[in-house]
Structures are given as C-alpha cells and as structure tokens.
C-alpha positions as CSV (number, residue, x, y, z in Angstrom):
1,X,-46.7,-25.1,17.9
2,X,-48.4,-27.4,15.5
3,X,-51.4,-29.5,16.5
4,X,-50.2,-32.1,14.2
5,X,-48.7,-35.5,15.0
6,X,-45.5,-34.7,12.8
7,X,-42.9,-32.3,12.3
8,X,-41.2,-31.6,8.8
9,X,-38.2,-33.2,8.1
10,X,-35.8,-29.8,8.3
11,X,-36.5,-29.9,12.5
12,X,-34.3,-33.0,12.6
13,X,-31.7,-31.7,10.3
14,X,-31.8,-28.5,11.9
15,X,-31.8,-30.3,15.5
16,X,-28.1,-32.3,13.8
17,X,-26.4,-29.6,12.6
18,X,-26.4,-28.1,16.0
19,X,-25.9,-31.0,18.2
20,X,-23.0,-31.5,16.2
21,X,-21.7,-28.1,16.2
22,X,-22.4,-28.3,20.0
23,X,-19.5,-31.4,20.2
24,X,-17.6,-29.9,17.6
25,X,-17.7,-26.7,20.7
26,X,-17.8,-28.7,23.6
27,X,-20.8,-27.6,24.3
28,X,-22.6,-30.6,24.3
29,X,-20.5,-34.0,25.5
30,X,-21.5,-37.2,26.7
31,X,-20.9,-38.4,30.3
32,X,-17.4,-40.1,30.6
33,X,-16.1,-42.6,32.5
34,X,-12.9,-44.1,33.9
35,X,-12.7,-46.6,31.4
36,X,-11.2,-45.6,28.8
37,X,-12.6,-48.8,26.1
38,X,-15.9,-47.9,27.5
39,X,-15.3,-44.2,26.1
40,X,-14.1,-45.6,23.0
41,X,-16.5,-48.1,22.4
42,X,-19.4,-45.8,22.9
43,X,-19.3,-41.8,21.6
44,X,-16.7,-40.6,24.1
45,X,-18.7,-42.0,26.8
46,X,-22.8,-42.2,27.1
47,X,-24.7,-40.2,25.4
48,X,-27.8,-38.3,26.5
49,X,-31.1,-39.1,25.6
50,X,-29.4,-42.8,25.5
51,X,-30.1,-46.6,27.2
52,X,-27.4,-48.9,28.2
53,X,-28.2,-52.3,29.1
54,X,-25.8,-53.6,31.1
55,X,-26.5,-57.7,31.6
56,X,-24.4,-60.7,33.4
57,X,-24.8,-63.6,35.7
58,X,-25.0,-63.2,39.1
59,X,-21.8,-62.7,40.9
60,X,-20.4,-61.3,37.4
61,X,-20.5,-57.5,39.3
62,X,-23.1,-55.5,37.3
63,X,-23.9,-53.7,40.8
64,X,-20.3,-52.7,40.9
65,X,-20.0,-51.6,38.0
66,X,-23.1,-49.3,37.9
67,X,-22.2,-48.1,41.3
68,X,-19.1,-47.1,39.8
69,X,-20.3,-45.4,37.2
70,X,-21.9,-43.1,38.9
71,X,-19.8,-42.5,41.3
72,X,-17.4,-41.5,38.9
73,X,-19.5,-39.5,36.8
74,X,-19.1,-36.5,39.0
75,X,-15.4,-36.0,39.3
76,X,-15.1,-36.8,35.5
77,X,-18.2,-34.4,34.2
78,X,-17.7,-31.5,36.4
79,X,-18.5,-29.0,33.8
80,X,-21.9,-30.9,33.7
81,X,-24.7,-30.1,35.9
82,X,-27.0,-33.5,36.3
83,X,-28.8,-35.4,38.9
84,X,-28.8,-39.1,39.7
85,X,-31.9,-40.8,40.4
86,X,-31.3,-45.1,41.2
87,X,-34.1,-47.5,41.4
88,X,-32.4,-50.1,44.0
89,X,-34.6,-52.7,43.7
90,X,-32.4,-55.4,44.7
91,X,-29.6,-54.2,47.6
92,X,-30.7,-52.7,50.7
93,X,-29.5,-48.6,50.9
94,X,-27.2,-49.5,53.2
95,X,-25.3,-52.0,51.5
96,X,-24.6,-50.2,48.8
97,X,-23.8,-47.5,50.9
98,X,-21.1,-49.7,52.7
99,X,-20.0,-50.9,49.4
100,X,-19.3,-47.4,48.1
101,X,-17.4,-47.0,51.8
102,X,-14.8,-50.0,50.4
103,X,-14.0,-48.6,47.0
104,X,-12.9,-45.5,49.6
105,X,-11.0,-47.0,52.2
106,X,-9.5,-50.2,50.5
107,X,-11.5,-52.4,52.5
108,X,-13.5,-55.3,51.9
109,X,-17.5,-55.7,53.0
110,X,-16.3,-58.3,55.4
111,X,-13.8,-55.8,57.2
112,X,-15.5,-52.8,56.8
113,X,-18.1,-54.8,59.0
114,X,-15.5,-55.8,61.8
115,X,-15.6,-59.4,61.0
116,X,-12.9,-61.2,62.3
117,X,-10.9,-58.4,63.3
118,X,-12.4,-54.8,64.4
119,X,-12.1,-51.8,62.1
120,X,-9.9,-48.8,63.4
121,X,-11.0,-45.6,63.9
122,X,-9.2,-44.4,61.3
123,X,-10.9,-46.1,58.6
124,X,-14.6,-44.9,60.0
125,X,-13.1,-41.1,60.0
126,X,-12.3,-41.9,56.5
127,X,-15.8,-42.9,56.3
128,X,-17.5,-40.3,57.4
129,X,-15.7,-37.8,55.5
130,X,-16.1,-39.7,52.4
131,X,-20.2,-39.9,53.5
132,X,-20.4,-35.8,53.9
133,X,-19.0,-35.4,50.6
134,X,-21.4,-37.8,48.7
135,X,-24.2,-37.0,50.7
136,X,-24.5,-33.6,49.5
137,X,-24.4,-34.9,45.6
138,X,-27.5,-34.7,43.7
139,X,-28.3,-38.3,44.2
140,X,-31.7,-39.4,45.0
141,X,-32.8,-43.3,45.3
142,X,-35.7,-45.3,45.3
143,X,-36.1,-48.4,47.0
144,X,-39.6,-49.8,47.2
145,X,-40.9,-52.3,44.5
146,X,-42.7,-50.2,41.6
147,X,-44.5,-51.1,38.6
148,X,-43.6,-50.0,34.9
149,X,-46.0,-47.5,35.4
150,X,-44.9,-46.4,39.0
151,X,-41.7,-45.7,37.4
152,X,-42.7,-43.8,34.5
153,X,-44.9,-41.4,37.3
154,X,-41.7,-41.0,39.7
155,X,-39.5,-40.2,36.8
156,X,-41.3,-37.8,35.2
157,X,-42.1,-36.5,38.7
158,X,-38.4,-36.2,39.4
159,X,-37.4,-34.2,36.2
160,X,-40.9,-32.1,36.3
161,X,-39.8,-31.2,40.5
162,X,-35.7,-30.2,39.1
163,X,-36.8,-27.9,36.2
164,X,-36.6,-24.6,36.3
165,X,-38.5,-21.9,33.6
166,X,-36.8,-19.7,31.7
167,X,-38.4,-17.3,30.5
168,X,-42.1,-18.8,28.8
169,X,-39.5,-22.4,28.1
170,X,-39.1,-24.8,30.8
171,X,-35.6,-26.3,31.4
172,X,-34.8,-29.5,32.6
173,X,-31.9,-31.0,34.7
174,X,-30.1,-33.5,32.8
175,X,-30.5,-36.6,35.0
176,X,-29.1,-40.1,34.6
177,X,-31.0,-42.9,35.8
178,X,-30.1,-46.4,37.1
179,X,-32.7,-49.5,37.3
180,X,-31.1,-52.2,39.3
181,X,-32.6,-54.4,37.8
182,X,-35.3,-55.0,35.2
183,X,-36.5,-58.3,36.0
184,X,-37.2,-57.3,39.4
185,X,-40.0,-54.4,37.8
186,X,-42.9,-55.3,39.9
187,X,-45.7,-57.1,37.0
188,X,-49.0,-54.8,36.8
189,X,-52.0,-56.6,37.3
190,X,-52.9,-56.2,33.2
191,X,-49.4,-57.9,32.3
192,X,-49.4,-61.3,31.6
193,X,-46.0,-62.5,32.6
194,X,-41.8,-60.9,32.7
195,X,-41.7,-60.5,29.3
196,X,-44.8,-58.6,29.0
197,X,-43.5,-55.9,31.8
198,X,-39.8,-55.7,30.1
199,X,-41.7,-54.7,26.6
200,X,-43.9,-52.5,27.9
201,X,-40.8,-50.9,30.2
202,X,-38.8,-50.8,27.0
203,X,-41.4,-48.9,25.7
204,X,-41.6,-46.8,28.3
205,X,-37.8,-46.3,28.6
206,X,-37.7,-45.1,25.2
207,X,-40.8,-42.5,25.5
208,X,-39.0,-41.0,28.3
209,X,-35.7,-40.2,27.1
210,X,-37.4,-38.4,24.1
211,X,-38.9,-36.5,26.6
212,X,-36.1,-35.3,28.8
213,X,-32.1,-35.0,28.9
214,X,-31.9,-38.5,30.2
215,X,-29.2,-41.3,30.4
216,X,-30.9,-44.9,31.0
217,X,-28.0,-47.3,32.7
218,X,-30.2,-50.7,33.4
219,X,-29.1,-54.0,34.4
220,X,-30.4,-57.4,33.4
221,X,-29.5,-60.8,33.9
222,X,-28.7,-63.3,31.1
223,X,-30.2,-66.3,30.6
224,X,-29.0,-69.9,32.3
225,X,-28.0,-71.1,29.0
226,X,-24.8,-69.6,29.2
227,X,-23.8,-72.3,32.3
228,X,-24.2,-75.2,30.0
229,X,-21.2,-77.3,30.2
230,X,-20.7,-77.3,26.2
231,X,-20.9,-73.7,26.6
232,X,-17.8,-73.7,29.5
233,X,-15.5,-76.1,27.5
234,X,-11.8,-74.2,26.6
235,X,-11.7,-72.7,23.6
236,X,-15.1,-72.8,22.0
237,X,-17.5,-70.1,20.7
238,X,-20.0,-70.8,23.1
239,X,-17.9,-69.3,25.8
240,X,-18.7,-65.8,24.0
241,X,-21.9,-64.1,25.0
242,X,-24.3,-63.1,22.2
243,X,-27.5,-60.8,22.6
244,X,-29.7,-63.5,22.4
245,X,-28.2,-64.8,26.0
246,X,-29.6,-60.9,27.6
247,X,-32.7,-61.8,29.4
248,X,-35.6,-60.9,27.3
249,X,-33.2,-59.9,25.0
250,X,-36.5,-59.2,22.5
251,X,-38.4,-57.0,24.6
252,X,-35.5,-54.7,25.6
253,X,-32.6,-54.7,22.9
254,X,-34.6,-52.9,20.7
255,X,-35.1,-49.9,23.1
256,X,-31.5,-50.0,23.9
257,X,-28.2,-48.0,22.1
258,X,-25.7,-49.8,23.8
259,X,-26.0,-53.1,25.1
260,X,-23.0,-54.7,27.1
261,X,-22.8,-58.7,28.5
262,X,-20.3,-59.2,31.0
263,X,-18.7,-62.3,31.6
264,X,-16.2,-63.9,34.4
265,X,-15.3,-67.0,32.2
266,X,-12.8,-68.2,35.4
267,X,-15.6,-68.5,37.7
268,X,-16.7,-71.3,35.5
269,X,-13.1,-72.8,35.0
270,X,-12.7,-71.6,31.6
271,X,-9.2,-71.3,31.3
272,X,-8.9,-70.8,27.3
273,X,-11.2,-67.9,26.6
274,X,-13.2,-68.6,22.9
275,X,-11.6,-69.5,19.6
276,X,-9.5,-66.6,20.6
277,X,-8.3,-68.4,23.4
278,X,-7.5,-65.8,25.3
279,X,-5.4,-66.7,28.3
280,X,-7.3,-66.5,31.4
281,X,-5.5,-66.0,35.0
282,X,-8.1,-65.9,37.3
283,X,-11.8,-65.2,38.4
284,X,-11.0,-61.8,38.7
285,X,-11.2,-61.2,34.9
286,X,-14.2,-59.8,32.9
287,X,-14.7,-60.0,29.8
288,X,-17.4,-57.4,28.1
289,X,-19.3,-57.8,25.5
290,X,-20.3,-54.7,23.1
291,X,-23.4,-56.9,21.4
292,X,-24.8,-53.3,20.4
293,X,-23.6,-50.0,19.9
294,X,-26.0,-47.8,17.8
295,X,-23.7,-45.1,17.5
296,X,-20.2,-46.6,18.3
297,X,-18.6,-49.8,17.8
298,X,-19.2,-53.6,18.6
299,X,-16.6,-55.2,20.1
300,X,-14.8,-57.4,23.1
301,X,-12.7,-55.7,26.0
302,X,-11.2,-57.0,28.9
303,X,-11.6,-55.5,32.7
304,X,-10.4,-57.0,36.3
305,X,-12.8,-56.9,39.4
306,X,-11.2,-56.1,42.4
307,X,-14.1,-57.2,44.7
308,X,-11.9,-56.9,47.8
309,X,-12.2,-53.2,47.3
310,X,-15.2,-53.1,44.8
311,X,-13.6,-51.2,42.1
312,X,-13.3,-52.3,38.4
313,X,-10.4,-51.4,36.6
314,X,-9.4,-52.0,32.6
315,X,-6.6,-54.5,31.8
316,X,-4.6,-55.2,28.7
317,X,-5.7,-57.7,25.6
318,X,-4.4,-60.8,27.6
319,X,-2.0,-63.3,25.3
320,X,-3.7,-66.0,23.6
321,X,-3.0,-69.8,23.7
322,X,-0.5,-71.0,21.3
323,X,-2.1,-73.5,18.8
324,X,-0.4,-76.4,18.0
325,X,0.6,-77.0,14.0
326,X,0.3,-80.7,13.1
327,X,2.2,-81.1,10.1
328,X,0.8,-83.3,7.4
329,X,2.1,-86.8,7.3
C-alpha cells in the first residue's frame, strides 16, 4: 500500500466498472423500501456508502417514517446481511418500542396503553410474538446524549466489534445508521454554537461512510419560516419547501446524497397545495420533497400518515384545483 495521500486515477475507474457490473449481477443493490417513489426517486432504494437527510416540522412524522424504514428493511433485503445501529436521542426506548407494537396490531399509542378502554389479551400475545421476532434482529440503539465526537468513537466502535478477517483483509458488516435527530448532537465544549456541531457532524458523517459499508438515514428539523402565514395561503409557492427551509441547510446538505422535506400542508389549513394546487383532503397527507438527489432524481411525491396505526403508506398524484378562465372583455 502506498504511503502517499493519493491514489491514481485508474483505482476509481477500476473501483466503477465493478460496482456497476456488481448491479448489473445483483451482486451489489441498494436497500429497498416499501415505497415504491422512494425507490424510484433514489437508485432503486438507498445506496451504501450514502446520507439521507430526512427534515420536517414537528408532528410532520419523520420518527415514523424512519422507524419504518428500518423496520422494513429486513423483510425487503433478505439477501443482505447488515446491522442497524439508531442514535435515539429524542424518544424514550420504550416508546418507540410501543410504537413499532401499533404498526403490528393496528392499534393506536393511546389503546395500546389501555386508555379509555383496556387492551385484550389478544392484542398483548400479538405483542409479544411480534417482540421475539424483532428482538433477535441485528439492531442495536443508543440512547444517551453524545457529542459529534462520541458518535464518531461508538460508530467506528460498532463496525470495528462486527467485522470479521478474512484472510490478512478485514471485512466489515454493512450497517445502516439512524440519528434521530441532528439538532439534538450534544455541542463539544470547542464548538461555538448548532451550526458549528452540524458542520463538523457533516464532516464527520461523510469521513465515515468512506470508511465503511454505511447507510446514514438522519433527521432534521426545518426552520420556523415555513409557518409564516404568506407561506400557508392556497395556492402559492411558498407552500413548497425548498432546501434552504432544512435546518442548517449549509452545514449538512453538502454532506448529504439525498435530501427529503416532508410536509403536512393540512395541518396548516392549506387546502390548495402550491401553484399546482393540488387538492388536499386532509391532515393525513404528506407531501415529500426530493430537494437533492445526487444520483437519482428531484422531484415531489405524495404519501398518507396513518398515525392511528403509525404506518406511512404512498398515495396517488391527488387532482388539482380547476382554475378559472376569465375571458377578455
């Protein structure tokens, strides 16, 4: 191995030619999801060595759908070893553990908890099935604040403790991991404020999964300018979200390949949804954002959150608004 600080050019060509033979094989795929716009929006689903940035209000469901995704991940990537590694820095363990129990048994937070009327057995055998099952994935969580440099340590710890050598070459277990979410990074003592952390945990983001067969999912807020009331009215441009609305949008867009802002324009009483004016029914409808997609494609899809069972499922292009033509007098 060189002692240099470069390579020649051919390793990268070389390193192309067979990562692309590898899809062209199967050998090599990215991690699908349930969503089929996702998939298609992105390279058949996430790539490896990858960061999605996932951003919304609160209350918009960026837990959801991150839970989701990995939750998912194993029935749909089967023929894909990998580990899961999730800094929960906002919801307590067992919340999300309960959460995970409602997408399961079809029942709400509130229900599961015996709120108003007392759960059945039934549904806490379904439970506990469901929780020997996922239990014995390779899912491991942390849930104590950490610094951008306390992550950096326990993820290199994490893929360093799941490799295994072959040979002289050490192999690693791909891994995909979560940060719920990046504003809540503990600040170092050296950092002068937020943004300071998020560049220096872009940064560090990015060093990482050059390092090691990683998939970065991270969710971030977006910034209170999207509640203005000129941005709410029917029908406007304002109502779309733009990169620039991702908190810290400077400090982490450039680390990220795909970057995705969720919105729930009916929880705002948007009712005509941007100069599309696309029709919207209820609260219940998301509308994502593809503001970046290195190696796929940009654009708008729609979703529905069923929070009463904490699922996200895709929905069809709703109709748009007819506009009125004013003929001239």
């Amino acid at each position: 191995m060189s002692n240099f600080p470069w390579k020649k050019q051919k390793e990268a060509y070389k390193d192309a030619l067979n990562y692309i033979k590898g899809r062209q094989q199967g050998t090599i795929t990215s991690m699908r999801t349930s969503w089929e716009k996702f998939n298609d929006a992105t390279i058949d689903g996430l790539e490896w060595q990858s960061t999605t940035i996932i951003a919304g209000r609160p209350g918009t469901g960026k837990s959801l759908i991150k839970d989701q995704l990995v939750r998912e991940f194993f029935p749909l990537n089967q023929n894909t070893n990998f580990g899961v590694l999730n800094f929960e820095l906002e919801m307590v363990g067992q919340v999300s553990a309960i959460r995970d129990f409602s997408a399961v048994a079809d029942k709400t937070y509130k229900q599961l908890c015996s709120a108003g009327e007392i759960i059945s057995d039934d549904i806490i055998k379904l439970c506990h099935e469901h929780a020997k099952i996922v239990t014995k994935l390779p899912i491991d969580v942390v849930d104590t604040p950490c610094t951008v440099n306390e992550i950096v340590e326990i993820v290199t710890m994490w893929f360093e403790a799941n490799a295994k050598m072959n040979g002289q070459v050490k192999i690693y277990r791909p891994g995909i991991v979560t940060l719920d979410h990046s504003i809540l990074v503990t600040k170092a003592p050296f950092e002068k404020d937020v943004n300071d952390m998020l560049y220096n945990l872009g940064a560090a983001i990015t060093k990482l999964k050059k390092k090691y067969p990683i998939i970065w999912i991270i969710l971030s807020q977006l910034n209170r300018d999207v509640e203005k009331p000129e941005r709410n009215e029917d029908g406007k441009y304002g109502n779309y979200i733009n990169d620039m609305d991702v908190f810290g949008a400077d400090a982490l867009l450039q680390h990220a390949d795909t970057v995705v802002g969720f919105n729930r324009p009916g929880k705002r009483g948007i009712r005509f949804y941007g100069t599309d004016q696309y029709i919207i029914e209820n609260e219940n409808v998301l509308v994502a954002h593809f503001l970046k997609a290195r190696n796929g494609d940009v654009r708008m899809s729609f979703f529905r959150a069923e929070f009463h069972k904490m699922s996200i499922t895709e929905m069809a292009t709703p109709a748009q608004r007819q506009k009125k033509n004013f003929s001239k007098p």
